[in-house]
C-alpha distance (Angstrom), angle and dihedral (degrees) to the residues before:
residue distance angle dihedral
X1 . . .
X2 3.78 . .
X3 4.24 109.7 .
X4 4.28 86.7 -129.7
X5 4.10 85.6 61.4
X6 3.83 87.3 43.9
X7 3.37 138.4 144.8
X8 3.94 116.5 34.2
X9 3.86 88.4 101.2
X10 4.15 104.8 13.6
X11 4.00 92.1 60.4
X12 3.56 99.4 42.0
X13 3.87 95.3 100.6
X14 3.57 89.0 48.2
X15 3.63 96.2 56.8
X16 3.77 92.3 45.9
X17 3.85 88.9 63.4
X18 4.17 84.7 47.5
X19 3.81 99.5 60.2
X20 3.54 123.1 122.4
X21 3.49 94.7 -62.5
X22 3.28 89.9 90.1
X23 3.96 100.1 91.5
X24 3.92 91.0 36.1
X25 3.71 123.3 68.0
X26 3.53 112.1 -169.4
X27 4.20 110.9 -126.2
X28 3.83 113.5 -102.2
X29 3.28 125.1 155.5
X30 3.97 125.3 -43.0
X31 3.84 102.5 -83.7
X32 3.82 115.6 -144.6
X33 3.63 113.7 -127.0
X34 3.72 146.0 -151.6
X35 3.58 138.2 -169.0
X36 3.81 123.2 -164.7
X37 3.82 109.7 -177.2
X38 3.87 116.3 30.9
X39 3.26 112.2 -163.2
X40 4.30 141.0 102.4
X41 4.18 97.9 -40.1
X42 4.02 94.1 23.9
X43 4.13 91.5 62.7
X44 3.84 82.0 38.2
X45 3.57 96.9 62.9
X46 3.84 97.8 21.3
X47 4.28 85.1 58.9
X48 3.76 90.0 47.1
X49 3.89 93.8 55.7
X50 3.73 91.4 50.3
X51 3.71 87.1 54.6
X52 3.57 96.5 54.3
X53 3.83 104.4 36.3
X54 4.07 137.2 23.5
X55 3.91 96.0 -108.1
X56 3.38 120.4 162.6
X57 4.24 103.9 -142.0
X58 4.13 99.4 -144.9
X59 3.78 98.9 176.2
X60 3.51 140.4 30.5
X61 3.85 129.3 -170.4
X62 3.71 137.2 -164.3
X63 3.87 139.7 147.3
X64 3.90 92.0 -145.9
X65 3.72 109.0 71.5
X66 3.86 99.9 -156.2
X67 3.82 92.5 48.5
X68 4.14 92.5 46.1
X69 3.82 84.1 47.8
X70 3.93 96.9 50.1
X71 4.18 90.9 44.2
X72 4.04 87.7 54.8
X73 3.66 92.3 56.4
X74 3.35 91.5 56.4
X75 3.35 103.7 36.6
X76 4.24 86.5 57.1
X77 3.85 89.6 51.2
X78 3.90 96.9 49.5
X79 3.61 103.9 38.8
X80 3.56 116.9 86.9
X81 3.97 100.7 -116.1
X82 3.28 95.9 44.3
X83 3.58 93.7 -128.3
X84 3.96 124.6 161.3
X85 4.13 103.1 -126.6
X86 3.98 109.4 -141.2
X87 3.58 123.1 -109.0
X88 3.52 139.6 -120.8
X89 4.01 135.6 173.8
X90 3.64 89.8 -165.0
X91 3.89 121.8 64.4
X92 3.59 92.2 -156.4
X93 3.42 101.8 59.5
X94 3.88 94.9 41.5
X95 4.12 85.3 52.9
X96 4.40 84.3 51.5
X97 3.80 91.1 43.5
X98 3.84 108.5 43.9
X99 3.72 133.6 38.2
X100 3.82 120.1 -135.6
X101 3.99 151.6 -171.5
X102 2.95 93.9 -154.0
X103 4.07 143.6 8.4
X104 4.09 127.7 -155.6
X105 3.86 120.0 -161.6
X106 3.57 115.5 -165.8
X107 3.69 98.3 167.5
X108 3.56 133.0 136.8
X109 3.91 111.8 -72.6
X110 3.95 91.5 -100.2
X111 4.23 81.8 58.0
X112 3.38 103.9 57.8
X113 4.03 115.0 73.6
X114 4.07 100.7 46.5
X115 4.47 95.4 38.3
X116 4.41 87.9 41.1
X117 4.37 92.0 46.3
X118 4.15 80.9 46.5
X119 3.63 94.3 54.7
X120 4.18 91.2 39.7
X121 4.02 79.7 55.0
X122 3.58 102.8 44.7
X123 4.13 83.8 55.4
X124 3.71 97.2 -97.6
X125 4.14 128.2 138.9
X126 3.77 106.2 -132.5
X127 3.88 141.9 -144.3
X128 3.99 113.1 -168.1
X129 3.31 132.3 179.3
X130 3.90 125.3 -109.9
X131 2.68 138.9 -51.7
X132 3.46 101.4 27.1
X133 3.52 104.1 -132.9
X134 4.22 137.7 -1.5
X135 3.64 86.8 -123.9
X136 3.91 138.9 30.6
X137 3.56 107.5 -109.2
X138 4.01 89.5 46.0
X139 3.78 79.5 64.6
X140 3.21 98.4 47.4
X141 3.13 97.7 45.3
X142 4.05 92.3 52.1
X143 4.33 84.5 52.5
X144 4.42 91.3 46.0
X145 4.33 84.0 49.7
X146 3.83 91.1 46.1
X147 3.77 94.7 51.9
X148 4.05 95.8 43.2
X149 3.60 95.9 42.2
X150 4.01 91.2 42.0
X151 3.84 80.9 -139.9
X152 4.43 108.1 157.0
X153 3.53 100.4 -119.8
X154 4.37 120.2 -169.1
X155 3.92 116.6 -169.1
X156 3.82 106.4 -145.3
X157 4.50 87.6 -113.8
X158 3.84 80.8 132.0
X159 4.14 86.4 173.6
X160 3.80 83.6 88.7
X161 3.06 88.5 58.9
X162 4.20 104.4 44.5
X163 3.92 118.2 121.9
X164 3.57 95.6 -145.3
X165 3.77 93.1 47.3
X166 3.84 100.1 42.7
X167 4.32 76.9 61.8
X168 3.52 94.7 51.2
X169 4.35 98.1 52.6
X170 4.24 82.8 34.6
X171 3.72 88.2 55.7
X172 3.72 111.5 20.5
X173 4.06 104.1 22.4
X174 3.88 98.6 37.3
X175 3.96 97.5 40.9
X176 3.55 83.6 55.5
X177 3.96 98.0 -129.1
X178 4.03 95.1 139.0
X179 3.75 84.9 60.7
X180 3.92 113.9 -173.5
X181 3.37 107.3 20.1
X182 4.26 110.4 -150.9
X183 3.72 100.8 172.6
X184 3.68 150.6 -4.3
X185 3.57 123.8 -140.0
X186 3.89 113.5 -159.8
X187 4.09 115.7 178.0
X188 3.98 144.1 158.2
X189 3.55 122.6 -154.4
X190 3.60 99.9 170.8
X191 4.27 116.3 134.3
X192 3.41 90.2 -118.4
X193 3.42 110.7 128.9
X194 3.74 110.2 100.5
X195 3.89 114.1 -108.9
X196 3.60 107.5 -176.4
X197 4.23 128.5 101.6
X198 3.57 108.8 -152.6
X199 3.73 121.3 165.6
X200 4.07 123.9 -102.2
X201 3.43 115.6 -100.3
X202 3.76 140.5 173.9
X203 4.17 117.4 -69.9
X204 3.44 113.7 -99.5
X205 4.00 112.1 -100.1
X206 4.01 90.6 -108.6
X207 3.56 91.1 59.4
X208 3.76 126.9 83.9
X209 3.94 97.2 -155.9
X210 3.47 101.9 179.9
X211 3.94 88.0 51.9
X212 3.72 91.3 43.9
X213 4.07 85.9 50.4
X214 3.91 96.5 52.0
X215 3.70 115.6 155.2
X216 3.69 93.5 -9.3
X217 3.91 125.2 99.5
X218 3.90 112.8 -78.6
X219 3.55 99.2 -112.4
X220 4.31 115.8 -177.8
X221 3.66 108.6 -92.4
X222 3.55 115.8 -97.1
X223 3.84 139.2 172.8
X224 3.30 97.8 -124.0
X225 4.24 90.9 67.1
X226 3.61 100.9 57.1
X227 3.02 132.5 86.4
X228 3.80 105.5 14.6
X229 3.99 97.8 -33.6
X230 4.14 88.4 90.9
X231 4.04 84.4 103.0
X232 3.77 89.8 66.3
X233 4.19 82.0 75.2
X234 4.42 126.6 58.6
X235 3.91 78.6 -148.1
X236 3.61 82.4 78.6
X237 3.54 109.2 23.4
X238 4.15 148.6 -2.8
X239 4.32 90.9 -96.9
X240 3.46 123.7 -119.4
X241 4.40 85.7 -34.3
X242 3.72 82.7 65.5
X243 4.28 102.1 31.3
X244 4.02 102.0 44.3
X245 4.37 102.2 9.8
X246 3.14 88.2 64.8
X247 3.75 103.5 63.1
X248 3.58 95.0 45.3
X249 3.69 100.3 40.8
X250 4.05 82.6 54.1
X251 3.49 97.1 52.6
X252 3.64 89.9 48.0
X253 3.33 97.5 52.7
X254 3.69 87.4 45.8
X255 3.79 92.7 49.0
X256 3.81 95.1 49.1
X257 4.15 97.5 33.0
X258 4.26 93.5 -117.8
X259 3.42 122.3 165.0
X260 3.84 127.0 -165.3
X261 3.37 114.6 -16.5
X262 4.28 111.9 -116.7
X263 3.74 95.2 -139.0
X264 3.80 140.1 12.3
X265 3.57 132.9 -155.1
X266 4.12 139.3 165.1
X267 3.40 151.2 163.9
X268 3.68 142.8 -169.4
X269 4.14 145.5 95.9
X270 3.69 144.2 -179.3
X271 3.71 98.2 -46.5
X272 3.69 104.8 149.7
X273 4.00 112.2 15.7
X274 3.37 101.1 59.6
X275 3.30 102.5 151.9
X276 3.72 103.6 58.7
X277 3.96 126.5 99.6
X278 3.89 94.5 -123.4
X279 3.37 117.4 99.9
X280 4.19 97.0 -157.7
X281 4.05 115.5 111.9
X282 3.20 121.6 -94.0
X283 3.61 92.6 -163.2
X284 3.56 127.4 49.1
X285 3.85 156.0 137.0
X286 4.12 136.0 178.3
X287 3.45 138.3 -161.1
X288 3.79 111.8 -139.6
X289 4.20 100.9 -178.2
X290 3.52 118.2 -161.9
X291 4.02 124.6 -178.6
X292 3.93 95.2 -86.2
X293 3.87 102.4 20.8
X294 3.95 149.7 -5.9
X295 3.14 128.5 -117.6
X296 3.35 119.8 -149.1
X297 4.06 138.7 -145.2
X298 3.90 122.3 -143.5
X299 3.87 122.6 -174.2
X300 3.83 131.3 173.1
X301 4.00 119.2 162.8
X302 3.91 87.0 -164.9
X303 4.43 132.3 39.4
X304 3.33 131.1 41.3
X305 3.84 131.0 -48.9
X306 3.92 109.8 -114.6
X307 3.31 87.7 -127.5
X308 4.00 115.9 27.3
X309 3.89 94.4 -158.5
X310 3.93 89.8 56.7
X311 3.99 98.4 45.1
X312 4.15 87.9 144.9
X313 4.01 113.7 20.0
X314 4.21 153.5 73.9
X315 3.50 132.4 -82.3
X316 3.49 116.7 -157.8
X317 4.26 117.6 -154.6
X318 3.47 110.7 -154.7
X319 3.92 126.5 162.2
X320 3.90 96.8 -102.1
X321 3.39 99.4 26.3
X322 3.62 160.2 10.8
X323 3.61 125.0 -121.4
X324 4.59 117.7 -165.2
X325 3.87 106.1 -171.7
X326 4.02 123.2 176.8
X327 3.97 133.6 145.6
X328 3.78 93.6 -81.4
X329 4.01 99.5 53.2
X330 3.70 143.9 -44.4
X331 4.38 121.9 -115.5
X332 4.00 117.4 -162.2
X333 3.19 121.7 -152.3
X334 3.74 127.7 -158.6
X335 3.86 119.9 -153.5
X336 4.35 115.0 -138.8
X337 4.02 93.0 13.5
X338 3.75 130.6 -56.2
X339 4.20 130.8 120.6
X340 3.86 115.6 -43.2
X341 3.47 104.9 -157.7
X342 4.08 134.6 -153.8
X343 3.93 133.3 -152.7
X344 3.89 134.9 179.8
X345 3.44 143.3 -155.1
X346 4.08 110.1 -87.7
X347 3.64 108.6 -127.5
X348 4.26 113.1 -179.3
X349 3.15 101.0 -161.6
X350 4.05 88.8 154.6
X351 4.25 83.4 65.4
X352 3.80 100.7 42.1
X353 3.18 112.0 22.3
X354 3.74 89.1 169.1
X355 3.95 81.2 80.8
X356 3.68 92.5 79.2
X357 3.86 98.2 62.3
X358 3.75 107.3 24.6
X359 3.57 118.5 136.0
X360 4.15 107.7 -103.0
X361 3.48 95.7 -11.5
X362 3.79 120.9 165.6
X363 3.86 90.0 -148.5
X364 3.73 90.0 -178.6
X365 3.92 88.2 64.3
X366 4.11 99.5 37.8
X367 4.08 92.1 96.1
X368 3.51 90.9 42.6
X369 3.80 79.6 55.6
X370 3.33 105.6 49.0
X371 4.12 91.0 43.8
X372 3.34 84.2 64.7
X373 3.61 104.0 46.1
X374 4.06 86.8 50.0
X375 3.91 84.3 50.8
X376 3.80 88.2 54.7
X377 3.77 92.5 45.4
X378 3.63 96.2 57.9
X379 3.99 94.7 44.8
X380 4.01 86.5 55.5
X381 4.02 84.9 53.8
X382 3.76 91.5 39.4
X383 3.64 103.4 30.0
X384 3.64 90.6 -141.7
X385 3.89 122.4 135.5
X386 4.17 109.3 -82.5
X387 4.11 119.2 -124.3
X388 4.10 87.2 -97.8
X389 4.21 96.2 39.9
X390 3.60 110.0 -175.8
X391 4.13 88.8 -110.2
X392 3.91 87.7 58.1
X393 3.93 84.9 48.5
X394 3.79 91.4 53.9
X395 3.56 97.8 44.1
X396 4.06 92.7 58.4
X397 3.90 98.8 30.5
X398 4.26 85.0 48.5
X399 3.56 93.0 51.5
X400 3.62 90.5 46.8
X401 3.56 91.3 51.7
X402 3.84 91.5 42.0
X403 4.35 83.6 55.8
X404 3.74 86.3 60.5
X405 4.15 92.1 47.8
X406 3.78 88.1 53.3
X407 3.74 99.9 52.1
X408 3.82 90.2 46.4
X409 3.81 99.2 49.6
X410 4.30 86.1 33.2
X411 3.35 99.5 -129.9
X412 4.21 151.8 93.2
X413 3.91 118.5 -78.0
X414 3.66 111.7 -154.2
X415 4.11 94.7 -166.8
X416 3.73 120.4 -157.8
X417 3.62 112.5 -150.9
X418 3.97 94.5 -168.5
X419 3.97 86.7 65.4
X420 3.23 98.7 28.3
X421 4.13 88.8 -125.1
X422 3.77 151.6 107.7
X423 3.57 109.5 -95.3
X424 3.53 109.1 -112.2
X425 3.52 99.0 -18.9
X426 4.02 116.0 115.6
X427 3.91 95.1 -179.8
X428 3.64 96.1 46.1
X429 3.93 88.0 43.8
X430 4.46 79.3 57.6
X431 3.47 89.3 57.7
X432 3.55 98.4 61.3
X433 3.93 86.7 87.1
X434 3.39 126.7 48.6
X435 4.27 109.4 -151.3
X436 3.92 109.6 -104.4
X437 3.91 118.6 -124.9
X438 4.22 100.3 -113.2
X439 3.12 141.3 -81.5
X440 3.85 80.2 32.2
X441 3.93 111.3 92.8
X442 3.71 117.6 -149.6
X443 4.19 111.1 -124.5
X444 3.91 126.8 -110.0
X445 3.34 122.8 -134.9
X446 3.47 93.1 -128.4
């Protein structure tokens, strides 16, 4: 069967472990929780778990005092005992301390390899945030870990796990109506890149900033980097490639069944917003090639979107139709006639209701959330791979990464999954691993 009329038989399995389970958790035993960054997407996904199953959250863990105090509030309000978790600022000594089921890390990008491998050591099962890692051996590294530790480990691509776009490949993808597909177009226009130049200053008192910096590069502290505005920096992260490619690249790798891509390429800078401290693109488009197609990244901080419905999404070209997918809904569209059809985003507001008025909330997203936490759940009980297994993560936050590599050194990766390598390319092949700040050590993916 040729991958461009894919998927009838090759994504069968997949769907199997997608049925309606997904919004229905079976009770088990009371899972003891952790939570090692506590901040906007760690109460997110920490709030949606309580909603879903009886856990009883143990630990919490923060560098920044006020915002570790403020999650443990409402973490003792939500969760069904009542209980106040304890705190840490220190991962490690939370992971010596207290025993868990089952750890979340919602740190900054440059937090997530060495805290997740900890938990996976300590015994725990482990949800992380995307992408997996700021460079590729951290990822790898985090996949090696999961598979010798057996741990269960979800990557926080919660497309994979989206109501309204688990309808759209059921019913448009899987019935085969886009027919050939030639290429993928996956984009962000959103203004999001951070424009302003303030001057470094001292941290704030709540914040440990040499914690909160780890492994990364000490950078000056600066108001722009905390909280949330750390993705203005690469110190930190892979930019918007690494923040907002990576979901939609995942999903559409999902959605079509792609592995690896063969070769990468990219291009880009700071072209417009020039003035600004970050030091992210503003500007810039990859080339992920797969065997049939490529699919291809666009982002620009600054214009217009092409299309104003679809500021953040994929559009999928096939010979009878086109398919536009993003967080909000999905449109098909057939070519010479036939049904369009339309989905959107489930909210259920008639289960949670707490959706409507919590704090920072992307309420569009919460089901998408909780689907995957409920997918996660049953692969604990199972100890099957979940929907968004830690390899899948690495593939699509790697090639990310790899997207960034190219447009730096200005030229073509061809990427060899078997060795985990650029073909013929030693000073790509250095770039796999960024250097860690000491005493930090960077893992192995052994």
């Amino acid at each position: 069967m040729e991958r461009r009329h894919f998927l009838q038989a090759s994504s069968a399995a997949l769907l199997a472990g997608l049925s309606p389970r997904l919004f229905a958790a079976s009770p088990q035993k009371q899972l003891k929780v952790g939570l090692i960054g506590c901040g906007w997407y760690g109460k997110c996904d920490l709030l949606r778990l309580i909603q879903v199953r009886d856990v009883e959250v143990v630990a919490l863990c923060d560098v920044d005092s006020r915002m570790l105090s403020e999650a443990t509030t409402i973490v003792a309000e939500r969760q069904k005992s009542g209980n106040t978790p304890r705190t840490f600022g220190d991962y490690r000594t939370m992971l010596d301390e207290v025993e868990f089921d089952i750890v979340l890390v919602d740190t900054p990008d440059h937090w997530h390899a060495l805290p997740a491998i900890a938990a996976m050591e300590k015994g725990a099962d482990v949800w992380v945030q995307k992408p997996t890692g700021v460079d590729v051996i951290e990822s790898q590294a985090m996949l090696f870990a999961a598979r010798k530790l057996g741990r269960v480990v979800q990557v926080g691509t919660q497309r994979r796990s989206t109501p309204h776009l688990i309808e759209a490949r059921d019913k448009v993808i899987k019935q085969g109506l886009l027919g050939d597909v030639g290429l993928v177009e996956v984009y962000c226009y959103y203004h999001m890149r951070n424009q302003k130049n303030p001057p470094d200053t001292l941290p704030p008192e709540n914040l440990d900033y040499e914690m909160w910096t780890g492994p990364a590069p000490m950078r000056p502290y600066n108001e722009i980097v905390h909280p949330r505005g750390w993705r203005a920096f690469m110190e930190y992260g892979n930019g918007i490639v690494g923040d907002m490619c990576v979901h939609m690249y995942d999903m559409t790798r999902w959605m079509l069944d792609l592995g690896w891509p063969s070769h990468i390429s990219s291009n880009g800078g700071i072209l417009v917003q020039t003035e600004a401290k970050a030091n992210i693109t503003d500007t810039q488009t990859a080339t992920f090639q797969h065997p049939d197609f490529p699919v291809i990244w666009q982002h620009r901080s600054w214009g217009d979107a092409p299309d104003p419905q679809y500021p953040w999404g994929t559009t999928i070209y096939g010979s009878k139709g086109t398919l536009k997918l993003d967080v909000n809904k999905y449109d098909f569209i057939p070519r010479g006639g036939g049904k369009s059809m339309h989905g959107e985003a489930l909210f259920e507001y008639d289960k949670y209701p707490e959706d409507k008025t919590e704090k920072d909330l992307e309420r569009h997203v919460a089901s998408a959330i909780r689907g995957h936490m409920v997918n996660f759940l049953d692969c604990i009980e199972s100890r099957e791979k979940p929907v968004a297994d830690i390899e899948q993560g690495h593939i699509s936050s790697s090639s990310c990464i790899l997207a960034n590599v190219a447009m730096d050194l200005g030229r073509t990766l061809e990427w060899d999954p078997t060795t985990h390598t650029v073909k013929n390319d030693r000073e790509a092949n250095q770039r796999l691993r960024r250097p860690y700040r000491a005493p930090w050590i960077h893992p192995e993916p052994v």
